[in-house]
N, C-alpha and C positions, 0 to 999 in steps of 0.2 A: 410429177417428175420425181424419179426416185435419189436420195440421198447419194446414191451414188454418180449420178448423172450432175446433180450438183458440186458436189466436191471435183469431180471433175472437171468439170466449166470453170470452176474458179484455182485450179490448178493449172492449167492452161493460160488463165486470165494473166496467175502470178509470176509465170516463166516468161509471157513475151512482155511482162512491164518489165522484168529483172532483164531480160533481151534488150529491151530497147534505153535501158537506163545505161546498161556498162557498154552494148556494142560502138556503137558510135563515137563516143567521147574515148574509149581504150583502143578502140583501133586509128583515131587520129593521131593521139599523141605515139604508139609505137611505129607508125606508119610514117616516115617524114614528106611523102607526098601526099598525104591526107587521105577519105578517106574516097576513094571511086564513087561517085556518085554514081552512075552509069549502071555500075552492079549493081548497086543498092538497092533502083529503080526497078531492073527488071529483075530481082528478086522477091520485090514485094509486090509487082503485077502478079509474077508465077503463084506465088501465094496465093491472093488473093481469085485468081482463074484455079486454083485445086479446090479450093472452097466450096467455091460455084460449082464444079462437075463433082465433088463428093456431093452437096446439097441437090446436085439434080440426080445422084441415081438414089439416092437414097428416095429423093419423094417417086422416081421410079419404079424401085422396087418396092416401095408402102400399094401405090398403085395398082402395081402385078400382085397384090397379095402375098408378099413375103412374111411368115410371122415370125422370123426374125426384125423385122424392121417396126419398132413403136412409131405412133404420131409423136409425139413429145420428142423423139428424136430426130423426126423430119422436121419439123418446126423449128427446132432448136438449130438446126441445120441452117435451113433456109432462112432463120434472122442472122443467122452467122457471117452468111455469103450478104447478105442485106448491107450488114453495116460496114463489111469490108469495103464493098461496093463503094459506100457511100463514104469512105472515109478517103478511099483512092480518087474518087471525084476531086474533095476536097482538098488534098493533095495537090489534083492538077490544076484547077482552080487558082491555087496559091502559086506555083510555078507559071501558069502565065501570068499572073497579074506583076510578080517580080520580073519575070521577063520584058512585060511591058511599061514598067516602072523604070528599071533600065534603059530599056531602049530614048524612053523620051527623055531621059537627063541630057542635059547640056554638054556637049563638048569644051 
């Protein structure tokens, strides 16, 4: 992988921690109904499903023989879409389990 490919990855990395460090806590407080969970949700499914179809044409087009297209960029791709996957799991995971934690407390 080239230096450039790297810097990149971790340019990316540093925009959605700094995204996710200010969005949420600066949009509650200027927000006085907080902040839409709802959006928020199907925001980071759409994310997370662009991932995945950028990661499938790209191993697509590696596939078809594009020499535009590197392995190391399809790879890199497709752990991409992997851990997003796997983080949106975890995500829902934790929303039902609060849902269901809810649910059985006591009236």
């Amino acid at each position: 992988m080239s230096d450039v490919d790297i810097n990149q990855v971790l340019s990316q990395m540093r925009a959605l921690a700094a995204q996710a460090q200010t969005s949420p806590v600066g949009t509650q407080s200027a927000n006085p109904e907080g902040v839409d969970f709802s959006a928020l949700l199907k925001n980071s499914i759409d994310q997370v499903n662009n991932v995945s179809k950028e990661a499938s044409q790209l191993a697509e087009a590696f596939e078809l023989g594009d020499p535009n297209v590197d392995l190391t960029q399809v790879m890199v791709s497709l752990q991409k879409a992997s851990v997003s996957f796997q983080a949106m799991t975890q995500v829902r995971n934790k929303l039902v389990s609060a849902y269901q934690d809810i649910m059985n407390m006591p009236i």
